[in-house]
C-alpha positions as CSV (number, residue, x, y, z in Angstrom):
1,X,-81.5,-74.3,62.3
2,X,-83.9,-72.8,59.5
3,X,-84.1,-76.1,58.2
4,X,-85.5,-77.5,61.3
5,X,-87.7,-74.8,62.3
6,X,-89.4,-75.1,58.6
7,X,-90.0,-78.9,59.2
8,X,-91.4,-78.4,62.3
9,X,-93.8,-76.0,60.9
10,X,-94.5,-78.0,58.0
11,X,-94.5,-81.6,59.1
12,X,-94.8,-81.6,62.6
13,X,-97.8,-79.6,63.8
14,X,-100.0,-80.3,60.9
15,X,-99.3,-84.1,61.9
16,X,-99.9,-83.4,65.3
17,X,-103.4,-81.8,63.9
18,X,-104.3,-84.9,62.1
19,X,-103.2,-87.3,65.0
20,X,-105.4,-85.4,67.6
21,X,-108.5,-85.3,66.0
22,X,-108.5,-88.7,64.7
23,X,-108.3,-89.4,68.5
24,X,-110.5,-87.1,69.2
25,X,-112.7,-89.1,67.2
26,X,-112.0,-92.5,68.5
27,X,-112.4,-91.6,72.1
28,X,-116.5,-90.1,70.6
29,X,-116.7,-94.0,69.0
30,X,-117.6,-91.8,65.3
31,X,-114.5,-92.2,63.4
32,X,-114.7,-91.8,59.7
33,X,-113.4,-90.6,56.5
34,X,-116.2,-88.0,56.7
35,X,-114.7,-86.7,59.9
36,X,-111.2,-86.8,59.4
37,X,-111.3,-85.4,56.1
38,X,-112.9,-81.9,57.6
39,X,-109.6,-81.3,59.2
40,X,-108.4,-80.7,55.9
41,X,-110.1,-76.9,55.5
42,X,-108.1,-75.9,58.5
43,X,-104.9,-77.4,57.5
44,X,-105.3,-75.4,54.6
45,X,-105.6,-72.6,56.7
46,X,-102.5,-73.6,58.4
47,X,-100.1,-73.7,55.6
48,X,-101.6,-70.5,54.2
49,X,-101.0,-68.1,57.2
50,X,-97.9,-70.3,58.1
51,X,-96.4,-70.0,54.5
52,X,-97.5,-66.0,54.6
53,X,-95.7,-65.6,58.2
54,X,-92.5,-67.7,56.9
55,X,-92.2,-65.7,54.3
56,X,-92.6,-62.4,55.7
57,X,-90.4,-63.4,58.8
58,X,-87.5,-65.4,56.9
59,X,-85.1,-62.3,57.3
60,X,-85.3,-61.7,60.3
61,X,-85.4,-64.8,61.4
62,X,-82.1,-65.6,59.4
63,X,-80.5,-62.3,61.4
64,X,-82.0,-63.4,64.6
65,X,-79.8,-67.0,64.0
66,X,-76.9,-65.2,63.1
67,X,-76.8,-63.0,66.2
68,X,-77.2,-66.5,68.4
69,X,-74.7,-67.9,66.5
70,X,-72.4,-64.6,67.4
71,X,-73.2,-64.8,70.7
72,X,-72.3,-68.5,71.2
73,X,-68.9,-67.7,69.7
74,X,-68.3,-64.9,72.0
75,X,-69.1,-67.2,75.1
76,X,-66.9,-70.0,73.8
């Protein structure tokens, strides 16, 4: 489950990032390298306060998991 939350964070949404403002920019006719390359500053951003949280939420997110997990077994 970590696993999946950890691509998400990491591969999805800054993909989603890149693929919305290169249509953002296609839909203003101004596509470029110039423009798509100053999404880069804010992925950089991204990964630095999403790598921060990750690590400072990796325990408790772990616990949080196991408790579901628990749970699930209970109801079973």
């Amino acid at each position: 489950m970590k696993k999946i939350i950890y691509a998400v964070q990491l591969i999805l949404i800054p993909m989603a990032l890149v693929l919305m403002r290169v249509i953002e920019e296609v839909i203003r006719g101004s596509l470029s390298f110039e423009t798509i390359s100053e999404i880069f500053p804010v992925l950089i951003i991204y990964f630095f306060v999403s790598n921060i949280a990750w690590f400072f939420m990796e325990e408790k997110l772990s616990v949080a998991i196991a408790k579901d997990k628990e749970k699930m077994n209970r109801q079973s």
